[in-house]
ZADOBA-807591 format. One line per 5 residues: number of its first residue (from 1); for each residue z, y, x of N, C-alpha, C. Coordinates in Angstrom, 2 decimals. Layout:
residues N
NUM = Z:Y:X:Z:Y:X:Z:Y:X; ...
END
This chain:
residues 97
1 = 202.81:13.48:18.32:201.50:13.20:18.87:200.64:12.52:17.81; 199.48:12.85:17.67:198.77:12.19:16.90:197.83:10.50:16.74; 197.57:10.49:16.15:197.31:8.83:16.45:195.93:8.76:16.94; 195.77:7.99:17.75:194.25:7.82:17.76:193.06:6.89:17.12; 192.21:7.20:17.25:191.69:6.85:15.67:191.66:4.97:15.78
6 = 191.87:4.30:16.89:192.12:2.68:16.78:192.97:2.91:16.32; 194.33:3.31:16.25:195.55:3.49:15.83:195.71:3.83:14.42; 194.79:4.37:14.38:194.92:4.76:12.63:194.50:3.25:11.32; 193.66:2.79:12.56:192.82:1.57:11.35:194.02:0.57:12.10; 193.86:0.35:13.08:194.87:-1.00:13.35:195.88:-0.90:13.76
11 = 197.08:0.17:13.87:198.02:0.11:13.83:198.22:0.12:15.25; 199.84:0.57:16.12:200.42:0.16:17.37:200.54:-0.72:17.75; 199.62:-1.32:18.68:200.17:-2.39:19.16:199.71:-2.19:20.62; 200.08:-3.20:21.65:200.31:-3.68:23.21:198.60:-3.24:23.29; 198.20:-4.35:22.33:196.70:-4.73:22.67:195.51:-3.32:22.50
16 = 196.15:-3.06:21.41:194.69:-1.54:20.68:195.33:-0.59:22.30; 196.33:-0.22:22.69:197.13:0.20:23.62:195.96:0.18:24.35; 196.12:-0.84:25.12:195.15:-1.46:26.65:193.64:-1.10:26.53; 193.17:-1.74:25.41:191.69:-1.61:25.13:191.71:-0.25:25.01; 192.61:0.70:24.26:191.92:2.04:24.39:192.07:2.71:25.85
21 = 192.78:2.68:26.42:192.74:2.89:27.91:191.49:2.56:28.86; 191.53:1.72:28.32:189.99:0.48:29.08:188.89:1.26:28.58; 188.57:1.85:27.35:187.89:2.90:26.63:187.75:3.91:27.13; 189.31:4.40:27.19:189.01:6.25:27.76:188.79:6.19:29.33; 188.77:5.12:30.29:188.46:5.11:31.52:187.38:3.82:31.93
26 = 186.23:4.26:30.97:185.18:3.38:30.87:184.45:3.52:32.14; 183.94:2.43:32.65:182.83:2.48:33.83:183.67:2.40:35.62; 185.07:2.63:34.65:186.03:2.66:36.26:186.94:1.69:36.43; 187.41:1.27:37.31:188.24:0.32:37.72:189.56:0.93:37.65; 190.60:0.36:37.08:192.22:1.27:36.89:192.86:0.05:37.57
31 = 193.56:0.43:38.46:194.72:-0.25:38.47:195.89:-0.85:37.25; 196.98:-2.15:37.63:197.34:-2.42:36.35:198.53:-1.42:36.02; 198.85:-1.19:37.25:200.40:0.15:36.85:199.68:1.42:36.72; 198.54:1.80:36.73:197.57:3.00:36.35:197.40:2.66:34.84; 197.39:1.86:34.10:197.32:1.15:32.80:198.75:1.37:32.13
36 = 199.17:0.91:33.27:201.04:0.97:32.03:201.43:2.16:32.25; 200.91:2.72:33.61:201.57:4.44:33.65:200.80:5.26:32.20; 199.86:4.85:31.90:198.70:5.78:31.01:199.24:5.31:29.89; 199.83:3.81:29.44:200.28:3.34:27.79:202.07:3.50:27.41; 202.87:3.93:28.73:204.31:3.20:28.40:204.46:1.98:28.52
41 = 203.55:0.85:28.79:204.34:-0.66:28.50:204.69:-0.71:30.16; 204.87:-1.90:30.16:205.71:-2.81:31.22:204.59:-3.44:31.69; 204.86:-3.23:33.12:203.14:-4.12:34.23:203.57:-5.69:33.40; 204.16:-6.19:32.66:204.17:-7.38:32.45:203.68:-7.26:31.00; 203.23:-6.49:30.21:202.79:-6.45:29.07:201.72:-6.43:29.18
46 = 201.41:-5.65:30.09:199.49:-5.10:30.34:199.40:-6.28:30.90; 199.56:-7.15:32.00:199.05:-8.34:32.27:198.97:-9.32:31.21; 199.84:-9.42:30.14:199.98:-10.15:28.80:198.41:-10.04:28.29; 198.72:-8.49:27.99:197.53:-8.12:26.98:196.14:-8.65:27.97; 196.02:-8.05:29.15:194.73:-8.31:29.59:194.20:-9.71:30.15
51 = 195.19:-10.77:29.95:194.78:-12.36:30.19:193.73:-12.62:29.47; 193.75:-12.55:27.93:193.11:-13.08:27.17:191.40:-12.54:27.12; 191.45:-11.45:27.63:190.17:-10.24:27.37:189.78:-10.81:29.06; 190.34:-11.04:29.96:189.19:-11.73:31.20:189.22:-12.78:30.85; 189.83:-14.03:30.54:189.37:-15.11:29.97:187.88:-15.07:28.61
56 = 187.62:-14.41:28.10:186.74:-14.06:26.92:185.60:-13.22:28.23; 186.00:-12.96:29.01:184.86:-12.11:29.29:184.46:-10.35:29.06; 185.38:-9.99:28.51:185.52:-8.78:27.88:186.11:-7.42:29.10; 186.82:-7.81:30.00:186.94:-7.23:30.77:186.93:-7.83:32.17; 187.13:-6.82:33.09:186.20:-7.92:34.65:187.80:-7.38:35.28
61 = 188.18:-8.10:36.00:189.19:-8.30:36.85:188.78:-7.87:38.83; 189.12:-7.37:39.63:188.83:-7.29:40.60:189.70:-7.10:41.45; 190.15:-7.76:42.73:191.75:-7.57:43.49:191.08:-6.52:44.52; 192.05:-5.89:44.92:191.66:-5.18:45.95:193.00:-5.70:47.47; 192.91:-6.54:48.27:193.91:-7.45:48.29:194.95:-8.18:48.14
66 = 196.02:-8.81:48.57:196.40:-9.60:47.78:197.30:-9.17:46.69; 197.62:-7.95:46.37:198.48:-8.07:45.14:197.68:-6.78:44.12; 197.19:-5.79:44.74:196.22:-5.14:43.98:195.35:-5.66:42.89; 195.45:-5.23:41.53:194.82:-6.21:40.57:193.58:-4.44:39.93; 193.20:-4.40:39.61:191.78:-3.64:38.88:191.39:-4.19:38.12
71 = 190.99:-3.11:36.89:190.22:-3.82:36.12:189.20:-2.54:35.32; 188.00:-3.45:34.38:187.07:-2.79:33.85:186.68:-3.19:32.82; 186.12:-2.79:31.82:185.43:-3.03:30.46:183.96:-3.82:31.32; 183.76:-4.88:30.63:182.45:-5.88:31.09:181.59:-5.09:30.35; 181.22:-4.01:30.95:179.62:-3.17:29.88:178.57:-4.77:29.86
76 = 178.13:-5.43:30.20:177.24:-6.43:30.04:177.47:-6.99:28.75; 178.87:-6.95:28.40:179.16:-8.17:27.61:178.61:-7.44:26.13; 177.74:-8.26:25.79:177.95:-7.64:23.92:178.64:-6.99:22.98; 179.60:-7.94:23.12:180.99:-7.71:22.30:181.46:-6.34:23.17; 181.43:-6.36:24.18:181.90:-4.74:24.33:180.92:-3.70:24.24
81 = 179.60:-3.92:24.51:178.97:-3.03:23.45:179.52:-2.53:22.30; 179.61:-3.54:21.47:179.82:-3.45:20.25:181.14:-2.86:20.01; 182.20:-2.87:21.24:183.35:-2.31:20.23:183.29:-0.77:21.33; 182.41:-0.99:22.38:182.34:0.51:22.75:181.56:1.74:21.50; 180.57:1.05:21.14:179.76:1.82:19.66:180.78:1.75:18.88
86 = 181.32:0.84:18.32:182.42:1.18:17.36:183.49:1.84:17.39; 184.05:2.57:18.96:185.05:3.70:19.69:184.29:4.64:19.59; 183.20:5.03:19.17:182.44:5.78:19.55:182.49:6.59:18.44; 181.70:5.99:17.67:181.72:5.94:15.96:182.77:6.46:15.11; 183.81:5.67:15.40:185.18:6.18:14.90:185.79:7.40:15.70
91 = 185.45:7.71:16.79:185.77:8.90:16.93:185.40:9.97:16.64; 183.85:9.93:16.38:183.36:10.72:15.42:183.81:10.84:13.84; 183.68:10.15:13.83:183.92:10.25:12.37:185.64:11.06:12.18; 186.56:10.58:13.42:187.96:11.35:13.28:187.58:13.09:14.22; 186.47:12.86:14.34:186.45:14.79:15.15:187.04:14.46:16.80
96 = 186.60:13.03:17.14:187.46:12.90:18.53:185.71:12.79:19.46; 186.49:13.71:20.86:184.88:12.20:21.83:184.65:11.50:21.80
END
């Protein structure tokens, strides 16, 4: 399988993982085992990875009762502007959407 183009500049990891997911299902709310079903990790990795990015603001969290967790890229936030243009960008530039 080929790499995708975060993958190419920064390498495999948990985190480029999540955020590109959060990327390719922009504008929608995923569940967190819709996340680990889409990356391979462990619902306890994706909760790892995605603590730090709702604490920052970067992604929005939403329960759908009590154990249902959702989540979304914060389009408001700047910084995800900025690294949505920069997914953008680099996929162009690799011949990707």
């Amino acid at each position: 399988m080929d790499k995708s183009p975060l993958e190419k500049i920064f390498g495999n990891s948990a985190q480029t993982t999540v955020l590109e997911s959060l990327l390719k299902n922009q504008g929608e709310f995923i569940h967190l085992s819709g996340i680990a079903r889409e990356t391979g990790l462990s619902h306890s990795s994706v909760a790892r990875v995605l603590e730090p990015l709702i604490e920052n603001n970067i992604v929005i969290e939403k329960r759908l009762g009590k154990q249902i967790r959702t989540f979304t890229l914060n389009e408001e936030n700047e910084i995800v502007k900025m690294i949505v243009k920069f997914y953008c960008d680099l996929g162009a530039l690799y011949g990707e959407k």
